[in-house]
Steps between C-alpha positions, in 0.01 A plus 500: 500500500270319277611344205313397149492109506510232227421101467714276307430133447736192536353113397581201701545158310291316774265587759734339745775688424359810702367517865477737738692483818396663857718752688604277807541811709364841338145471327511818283776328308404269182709240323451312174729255384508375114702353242525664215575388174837774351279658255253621788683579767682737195220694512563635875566854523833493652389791687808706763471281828804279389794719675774394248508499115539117370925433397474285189867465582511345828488119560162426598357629190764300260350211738139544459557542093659182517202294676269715275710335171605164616243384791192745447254272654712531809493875543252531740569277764904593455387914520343665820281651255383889540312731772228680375442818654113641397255685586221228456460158338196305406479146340257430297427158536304403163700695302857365633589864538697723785379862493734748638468826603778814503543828458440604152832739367510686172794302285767773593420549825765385703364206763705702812279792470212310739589646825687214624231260391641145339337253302621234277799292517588517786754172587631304149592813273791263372166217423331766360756579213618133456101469380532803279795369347377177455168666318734694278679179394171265508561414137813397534444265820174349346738347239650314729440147514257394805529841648136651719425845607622554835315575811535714759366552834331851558386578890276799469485744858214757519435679819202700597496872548609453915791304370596742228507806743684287771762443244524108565516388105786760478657340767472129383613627182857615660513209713491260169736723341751525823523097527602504151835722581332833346791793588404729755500785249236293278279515811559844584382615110201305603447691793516836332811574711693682199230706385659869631827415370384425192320854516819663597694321216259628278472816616904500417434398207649129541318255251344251770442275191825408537508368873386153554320494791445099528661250431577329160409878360803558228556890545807684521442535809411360863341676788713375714772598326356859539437464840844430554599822397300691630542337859903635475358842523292451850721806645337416915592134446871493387655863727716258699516200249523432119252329345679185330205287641329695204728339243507161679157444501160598264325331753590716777414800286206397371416414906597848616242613231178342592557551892289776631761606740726581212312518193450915532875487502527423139170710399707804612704425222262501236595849363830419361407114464612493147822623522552254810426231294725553201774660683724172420429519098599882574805411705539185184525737230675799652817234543430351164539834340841592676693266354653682244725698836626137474286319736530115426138472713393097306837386641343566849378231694063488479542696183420398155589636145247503288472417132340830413309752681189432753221728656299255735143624451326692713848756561657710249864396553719346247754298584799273321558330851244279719615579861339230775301633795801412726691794337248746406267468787728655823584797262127552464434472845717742611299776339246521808752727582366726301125468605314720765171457627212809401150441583586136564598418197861487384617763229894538345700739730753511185519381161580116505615541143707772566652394841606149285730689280684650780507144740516323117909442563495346849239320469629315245857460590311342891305289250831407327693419842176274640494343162862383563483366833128356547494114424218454330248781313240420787731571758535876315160545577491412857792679593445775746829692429428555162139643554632703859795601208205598241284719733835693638566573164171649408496687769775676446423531140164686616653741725740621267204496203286720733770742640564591068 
């Protein structure tokens, strides 16, 4: 697909501080590298090939600030500087001045909408902002005695149309991003690997506004944390096992999801995704709201009382108690038991809502018991006898809800 394009201008301080640099191996890629004065490289359009939102909380931005205030004329040989992901450059030699070239995007247009193609930032999104922020506060820092405008070094890539369609910018830009510890689930949003579950939340009517889907995102929630879920309901996978390695690791869930061998697994779910998802804050709330029979559920190990009454967003169950995943999460799991596959997709057999007020007493006098004897809240939620305990309970409770 062809896309509307648009220059923008950046000015170098000195003819030598821009030169262009030859591929060593692949011709049809072009690099540029230049130092640019803050208030220039500013005017870079931050673009969507940076995998990860910038964290203005985590160290190395408190650092950079600090070299910015206190040792500005340091910053750029103390900062690895940015990657430039574009289209085209140019320098204009006479006139001191970079042209670049990307695709041009209406101002609420949202940068993801290209078809997979990146430009911009796309290594130094925590550079970028420390220069925004320092732009934002210029007044302040030119009132400091001795204190210079930083520097910073910008590498521009550009890549003809044979290295577009091979995909070998894309691929540079994950390698910069993977030596830099990105999370496998930041890479995987970059990859376009969540896009159907994100339909089927949708289609559920799940806000996916809410779901970070990289890193250093501050949502209520975290795909992983979804995946996690959902992979407890993989009814093939756990027949002669339960499926604690769900609880005990994201990672494995979030591997299980993006393998092709088991990735139609989950997409059989899709149909009752929602209620998969929120089954805990269901499971949360319906214990929360039976303590007036005299439950004492916040004395209960990996339960919380809570100062007054919470609906996480994104479910529509209120709660007075916060229950941890350890707790909550076997309960939820043994609901598969209620699931049968139709047109290969999974449906309810019986009401999960309904069959949890008739399994709502055993359940939680098992979760009482385990709550006594397990040594430490994680060790609740790895504990096969309290899941194996969960499921036989459900499925009783369903085969006494569908025999009514």
């Amino acid at each position: 697909m062809m896309y509307p394009t648009k220059v923008s201008e950046v000015s170098v301080f000195d003819v030598d501080h821009c030169k262009r640099l030859k591929d060593p191996q692949n011709p049809s890629i072009f690099h540029l590298e230049a130092w640019l004065p803050f208030t220039e490289a500013a005017k870079l359009d931050r673009g969507n090939a940076n995998v990860r939102p910038a964290s203005e909380r985590k160290k190395p931005f408190h650092d950079m600030m600090e070299t910015v205030e206190n040792d500005p004329a340091k910053f750029h040989i103390k900062n690895r500087g940015i990657i430039y992901r574009c289209e085209k450059f140019e320098f204009d030699n006479a006139a001191r001045t970079i042209r670049i070239t990307n695709p041009a995007l209406e101002p609420d247009e949202d940068p993801d909408a290209l078809d997979g193609l990146k430009y911009g930032i796309a290594d130094g999104g925590h550079t970028f902002e420390v220069i925004k922020k320092t732009i934002e506060r210029a007044d302040e820092f030119e009132k400091i005695e001795g204190w210079t405008e930083p520097f910073v070094r910008v590498h521009f890539l550009a890549g003809d149309a044979a290295a577009l369609a091979s995909g070998e910018i894309e691929q540079v830009v994950e390698a910069l991003n993977t030596s830099s510890q990105v999370q496998q689930f930041t890479i995987d949003e970059y990859q376009n690997k969540f896009e159907n579950l994100k339909a089927a939340l949708a289609k559920g009517g799940f806000d996916t506004s809410l779901i970070a889907f990289r890193e250093n995102e501050e949502k209520e929630w975290e795909v992983r944390e979804i995946i996690q879920r959902i992979g407890c309901f993989l009814k093939d996978r756990w027949k002669s096992t339960q499926p604690t390695q769900m609880y005990r690791s994201k990672g494995k869930a979030l591997e299980l999801f993006t393998t092709d061998a088991s990735s139609l697994e989950f997409e059989r779910l899709y149909d009752v995704i929602v209620d998969l998802v929120t089954l805990p804050e269901f499971i949360q709330s319906e214990f929360s709201h039976a303590e007036s029979k005299g439950r004492k559920l916040g004395n209960l190990r990996a339960v919380t009382k809570l100062k007054k009454p919470f609906i996480r967003p994104g479910t529509a169950f209120s709660t007075d108690h916060k229950m941890d995943l350890a707790a909550s999460l076997p309960i939820a799991a043994a609901f598969r038991e209620l699931l049968e596959l139709k047109n290969e997709r999974y449906q309810w057999k019986a009401d999960y809502k309904k069959v949890f007020k008739t399994a709502a007493e055993e359940l939680y006098k098992s979760l009482v018991m385990k709550s006594r004897t397990a040594k430490s809240v994680n060790a609740l939620g790895t504990d096969t006898e309290y899941w194996t305990l969960a499921s036989n309970i459900v499925l009783r409770a369903k085969e006494e809800t569908l025999s009514n």
